[in-house]
Structure formats: structure tokens, C-alpha cells
DSSP file (Angstrom, degrees, kcal/mol; ACC not computed):
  #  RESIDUE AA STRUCTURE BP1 BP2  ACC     N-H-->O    O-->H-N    N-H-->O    O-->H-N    TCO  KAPPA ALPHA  PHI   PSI    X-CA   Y-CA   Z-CA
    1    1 A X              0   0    0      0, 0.0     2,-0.3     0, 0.0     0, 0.0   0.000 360.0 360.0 360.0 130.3   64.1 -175.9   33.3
    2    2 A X        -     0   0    0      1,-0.0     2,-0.5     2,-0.0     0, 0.0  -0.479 360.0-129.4 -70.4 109.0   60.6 -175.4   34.4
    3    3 A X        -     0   0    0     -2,-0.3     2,-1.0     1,-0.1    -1,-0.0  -0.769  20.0-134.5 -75.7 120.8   58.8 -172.7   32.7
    4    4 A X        -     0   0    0     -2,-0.5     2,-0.7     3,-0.0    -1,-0.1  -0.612  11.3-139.4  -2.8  69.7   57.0 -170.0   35.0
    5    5 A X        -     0   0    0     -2,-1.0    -2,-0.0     1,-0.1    -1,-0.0  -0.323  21.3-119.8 -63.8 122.1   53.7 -169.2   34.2
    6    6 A X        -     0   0    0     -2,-0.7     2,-0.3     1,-0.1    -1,-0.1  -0.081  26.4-127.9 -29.7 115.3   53.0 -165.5   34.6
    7    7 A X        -     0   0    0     -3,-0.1     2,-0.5     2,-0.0    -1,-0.1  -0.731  24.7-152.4-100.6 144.2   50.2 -164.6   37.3
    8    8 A X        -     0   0    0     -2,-0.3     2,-0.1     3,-0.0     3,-0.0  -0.982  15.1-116.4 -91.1 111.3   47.4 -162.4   36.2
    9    9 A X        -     0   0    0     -2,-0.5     2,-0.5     1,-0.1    -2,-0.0  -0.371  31.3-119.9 -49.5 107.6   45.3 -160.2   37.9
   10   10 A X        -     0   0    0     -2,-0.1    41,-2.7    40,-0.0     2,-0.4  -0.619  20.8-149.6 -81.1 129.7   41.5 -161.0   37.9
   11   11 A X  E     -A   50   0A   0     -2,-0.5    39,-0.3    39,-0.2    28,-0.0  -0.903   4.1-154.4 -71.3  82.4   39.3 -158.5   36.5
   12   12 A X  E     -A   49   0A   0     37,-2.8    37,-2.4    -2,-0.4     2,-0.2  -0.160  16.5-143.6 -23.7 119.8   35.6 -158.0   38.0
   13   13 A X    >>  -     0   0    0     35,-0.2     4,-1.3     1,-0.1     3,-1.1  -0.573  28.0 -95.7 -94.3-166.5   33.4 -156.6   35.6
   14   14 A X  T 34 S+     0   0    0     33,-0.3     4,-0.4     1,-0.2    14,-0.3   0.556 122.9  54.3 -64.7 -15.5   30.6 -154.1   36.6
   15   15 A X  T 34 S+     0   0    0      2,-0.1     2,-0.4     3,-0.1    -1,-0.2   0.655 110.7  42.0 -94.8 -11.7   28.1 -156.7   36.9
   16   16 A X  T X4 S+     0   0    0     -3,-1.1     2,-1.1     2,-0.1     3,-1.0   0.756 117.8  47.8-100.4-104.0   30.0 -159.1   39.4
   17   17 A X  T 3X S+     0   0    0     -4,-1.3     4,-1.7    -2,-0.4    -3,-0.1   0.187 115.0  48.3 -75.4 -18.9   31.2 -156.2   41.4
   18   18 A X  T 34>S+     0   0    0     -2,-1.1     5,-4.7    -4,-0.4    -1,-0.3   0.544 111.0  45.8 -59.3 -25.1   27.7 -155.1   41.2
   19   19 A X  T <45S+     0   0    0     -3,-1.0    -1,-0.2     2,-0.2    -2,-0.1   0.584 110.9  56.1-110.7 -30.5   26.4 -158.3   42.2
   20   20 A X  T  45S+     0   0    0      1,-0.2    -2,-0.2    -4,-0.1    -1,-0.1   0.884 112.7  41.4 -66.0 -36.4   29.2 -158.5   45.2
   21   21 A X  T  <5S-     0   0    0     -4,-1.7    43,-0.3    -5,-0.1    -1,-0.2   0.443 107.7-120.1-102.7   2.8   28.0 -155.1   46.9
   22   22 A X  T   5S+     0   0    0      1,-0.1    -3,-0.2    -5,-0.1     2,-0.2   0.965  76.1 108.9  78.4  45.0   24.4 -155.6   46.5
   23   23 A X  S   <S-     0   0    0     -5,-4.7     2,-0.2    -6,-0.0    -1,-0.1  -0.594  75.0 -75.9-152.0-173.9   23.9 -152.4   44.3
   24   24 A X    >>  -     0   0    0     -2,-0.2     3,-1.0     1,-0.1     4,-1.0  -0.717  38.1-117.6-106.1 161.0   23.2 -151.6   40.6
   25   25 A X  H 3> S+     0   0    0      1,-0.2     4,-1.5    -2,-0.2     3,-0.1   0.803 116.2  55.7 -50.1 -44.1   26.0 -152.0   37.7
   26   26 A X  H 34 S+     0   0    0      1,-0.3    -1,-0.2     2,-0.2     5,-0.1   0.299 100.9  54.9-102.3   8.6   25.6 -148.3   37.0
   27   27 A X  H X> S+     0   0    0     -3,-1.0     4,-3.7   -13,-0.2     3,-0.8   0.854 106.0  53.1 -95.4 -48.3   26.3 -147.5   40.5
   28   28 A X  H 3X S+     0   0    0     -4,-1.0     4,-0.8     1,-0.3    -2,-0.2   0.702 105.0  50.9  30.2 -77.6   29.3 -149.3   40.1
   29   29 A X  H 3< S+     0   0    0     -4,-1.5    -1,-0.3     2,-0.2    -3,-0.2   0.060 113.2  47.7 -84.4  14.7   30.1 -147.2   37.0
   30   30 A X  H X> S+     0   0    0     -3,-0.8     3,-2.3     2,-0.1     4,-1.4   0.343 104.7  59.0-126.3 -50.4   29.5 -143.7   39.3
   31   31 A X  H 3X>S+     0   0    0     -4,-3.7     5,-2.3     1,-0.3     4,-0.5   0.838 112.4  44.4 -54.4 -23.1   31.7 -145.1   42.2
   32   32 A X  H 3<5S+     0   0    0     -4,-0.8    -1,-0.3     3,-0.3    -3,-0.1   0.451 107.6  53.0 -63.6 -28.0   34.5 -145.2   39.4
   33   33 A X  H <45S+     0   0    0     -3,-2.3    -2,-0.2     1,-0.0    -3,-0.1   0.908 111.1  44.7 -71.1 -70.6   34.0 -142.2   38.0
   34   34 A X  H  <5S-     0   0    0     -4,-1.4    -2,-0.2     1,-0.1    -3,-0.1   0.620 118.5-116.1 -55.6 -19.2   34.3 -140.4   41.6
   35   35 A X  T  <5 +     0   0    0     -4,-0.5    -3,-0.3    -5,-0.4     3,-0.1   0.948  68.3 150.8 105.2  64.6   37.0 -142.6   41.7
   36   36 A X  S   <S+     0   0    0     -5,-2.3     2,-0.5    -6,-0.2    -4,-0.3   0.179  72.3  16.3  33.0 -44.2   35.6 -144.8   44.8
   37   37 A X  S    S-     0   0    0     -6,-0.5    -2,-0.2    -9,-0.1    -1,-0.1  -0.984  92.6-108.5-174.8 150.3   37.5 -148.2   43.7
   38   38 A X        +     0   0    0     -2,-0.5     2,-0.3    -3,-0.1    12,-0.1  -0.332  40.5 173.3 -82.5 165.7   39.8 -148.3   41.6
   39   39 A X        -     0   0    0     10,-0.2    10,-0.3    -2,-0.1     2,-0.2  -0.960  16.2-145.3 179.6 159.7   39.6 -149.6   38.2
   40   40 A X  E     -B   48   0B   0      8,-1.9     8,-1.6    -2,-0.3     2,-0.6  -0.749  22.5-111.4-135.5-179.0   41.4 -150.1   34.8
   41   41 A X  E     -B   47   0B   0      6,-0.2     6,-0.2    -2,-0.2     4,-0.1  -0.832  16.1-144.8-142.1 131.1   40.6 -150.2   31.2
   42   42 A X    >   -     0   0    0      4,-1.5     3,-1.4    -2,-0.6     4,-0.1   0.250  40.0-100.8 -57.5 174.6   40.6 -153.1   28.8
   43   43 A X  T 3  S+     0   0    0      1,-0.2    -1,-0.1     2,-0.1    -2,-0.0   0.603 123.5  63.5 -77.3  -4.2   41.7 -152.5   25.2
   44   44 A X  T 3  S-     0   0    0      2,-0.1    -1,-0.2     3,-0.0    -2,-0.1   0.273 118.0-112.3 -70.7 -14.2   37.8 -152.6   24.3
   45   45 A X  S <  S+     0   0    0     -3,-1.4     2,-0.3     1,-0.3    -2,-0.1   0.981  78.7 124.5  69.6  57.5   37.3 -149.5   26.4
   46   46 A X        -     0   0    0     -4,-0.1    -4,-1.5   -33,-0.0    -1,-0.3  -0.890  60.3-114.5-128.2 166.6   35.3 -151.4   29.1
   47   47 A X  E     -B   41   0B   0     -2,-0.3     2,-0.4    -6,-0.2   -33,-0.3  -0.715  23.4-157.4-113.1-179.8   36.4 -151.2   32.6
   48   48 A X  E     -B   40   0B   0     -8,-1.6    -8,-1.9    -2,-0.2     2,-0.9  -0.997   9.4-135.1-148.4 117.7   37.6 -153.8   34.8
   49   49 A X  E     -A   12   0A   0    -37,-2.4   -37,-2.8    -2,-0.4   -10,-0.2  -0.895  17.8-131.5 -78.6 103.0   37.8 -154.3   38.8
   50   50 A X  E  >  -A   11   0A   0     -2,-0.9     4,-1.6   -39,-0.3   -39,-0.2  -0.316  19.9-152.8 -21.2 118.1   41.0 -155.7   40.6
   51   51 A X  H  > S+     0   0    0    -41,-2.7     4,-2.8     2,-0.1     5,-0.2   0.859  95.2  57.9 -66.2 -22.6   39.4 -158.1   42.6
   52   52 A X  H  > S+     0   0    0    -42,-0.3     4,-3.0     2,-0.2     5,-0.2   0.911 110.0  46.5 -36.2 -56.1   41.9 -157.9   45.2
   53   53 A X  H  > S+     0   0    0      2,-0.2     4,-2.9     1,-0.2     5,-0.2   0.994 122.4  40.5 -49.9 -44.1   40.9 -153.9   45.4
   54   54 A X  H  X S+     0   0    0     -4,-1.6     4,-3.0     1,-0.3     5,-0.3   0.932 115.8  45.2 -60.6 -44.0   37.1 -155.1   45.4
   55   55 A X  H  X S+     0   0    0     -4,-2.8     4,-2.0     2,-0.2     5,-0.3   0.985 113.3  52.9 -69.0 -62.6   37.4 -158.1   47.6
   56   56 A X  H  X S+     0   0    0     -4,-3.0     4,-1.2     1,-0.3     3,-0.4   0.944 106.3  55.3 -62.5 -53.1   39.8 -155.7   50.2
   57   57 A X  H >X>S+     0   0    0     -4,-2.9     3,-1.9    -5,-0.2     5,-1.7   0.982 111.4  44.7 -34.9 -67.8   36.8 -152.8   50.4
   58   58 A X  H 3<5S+     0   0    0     -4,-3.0    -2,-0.2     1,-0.3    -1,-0.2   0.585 107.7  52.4 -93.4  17.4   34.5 -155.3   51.4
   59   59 A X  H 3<5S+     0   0    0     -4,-2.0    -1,-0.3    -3,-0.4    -2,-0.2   0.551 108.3  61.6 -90.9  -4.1   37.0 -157.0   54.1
   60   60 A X  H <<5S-     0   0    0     -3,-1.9    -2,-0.2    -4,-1.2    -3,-0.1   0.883 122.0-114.2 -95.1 -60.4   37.0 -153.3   55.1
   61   61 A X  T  <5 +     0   0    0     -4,-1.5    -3,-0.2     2,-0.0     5,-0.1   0.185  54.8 166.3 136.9 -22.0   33.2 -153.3   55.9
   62   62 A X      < +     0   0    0     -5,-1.7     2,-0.3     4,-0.1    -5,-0.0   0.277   9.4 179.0 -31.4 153.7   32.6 -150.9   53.1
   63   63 A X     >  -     0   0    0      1,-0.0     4,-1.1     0, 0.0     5,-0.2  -0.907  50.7 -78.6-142.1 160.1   28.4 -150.9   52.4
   64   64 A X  H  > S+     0   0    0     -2,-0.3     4,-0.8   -43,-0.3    -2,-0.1   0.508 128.4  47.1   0.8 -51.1   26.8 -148.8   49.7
   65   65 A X  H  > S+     0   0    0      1,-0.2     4,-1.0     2,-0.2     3,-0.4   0.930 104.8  58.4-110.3 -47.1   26.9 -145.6   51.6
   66   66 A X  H >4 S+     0   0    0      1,-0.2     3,-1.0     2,-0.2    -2,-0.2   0.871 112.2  40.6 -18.2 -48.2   30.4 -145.8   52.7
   67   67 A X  H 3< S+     0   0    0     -4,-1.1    -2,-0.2     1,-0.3    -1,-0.2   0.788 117.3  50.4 -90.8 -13.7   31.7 -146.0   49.1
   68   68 A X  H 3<        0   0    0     -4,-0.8    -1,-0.3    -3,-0.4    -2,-0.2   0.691 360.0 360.0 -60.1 -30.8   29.3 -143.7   48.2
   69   69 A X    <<        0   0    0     -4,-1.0    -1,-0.2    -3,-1.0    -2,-0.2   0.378 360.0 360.0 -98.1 360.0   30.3 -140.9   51.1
């Protein structure tokens, strides 16, 4: 019987998402706070971006001042 590997969800850190919206890491880390994009947090206490969410924001059109507003 064929074992089933278990699909994961890839995580974005703050410096790819950063690097995807054209913005700084610690903008990133405010749009998360204001709770802007969603995001989770690893057992290290860093946070992490769905990429699905991130990737789906900018099939939306989002820019800077959208995620901002």
C-alpha cells in the first residue's frame, strides 16, 4: 500500500514577503501586527507567511498602500 506523504504549507518569512511586495521586512512585521495578512507563529516565536495568503493579495492587485489602508 502506497504511503501518502502529508502536504505542508509553505511559510514566507518576512524577508521573502518583503522582497515579493517591494517594501521593507519591518513593514511586513506592522502589516501583521494590524493584522493586514495573515500570519502564524513557528515554535521559535518568529512569524511565518502562508504563501498561498501572500501570493493571493498580490493576484488581488494589492500594492503597498492598499495593504497599508
Amino acid at each position: 500500500m502506497p504511503r501518502q506523504t502529508p502536504e505542508y504549507e509553505v511559510l514566507l518569512t518576512p524577508a521573502e514577503v518583503a522582497t515579493m511586495f517591494r517594501v521593507d521586512a519591518k513593514t511586513v512585521t506592522r502589516w501583521a501586527k494590524l493584522e493586514k495578512i495573515p500570519y502564524v507563529w513557528t515554535l521559535g516565536g518568529h512569524r511565518r507567511y502562508p504563501e498561498k495568503a501572500v501570493r493571493a493579495l498580490l493576484a488581488q492587485g494589492a500594492t503597498q498602500r492598499e495593504v497599508q489602508a
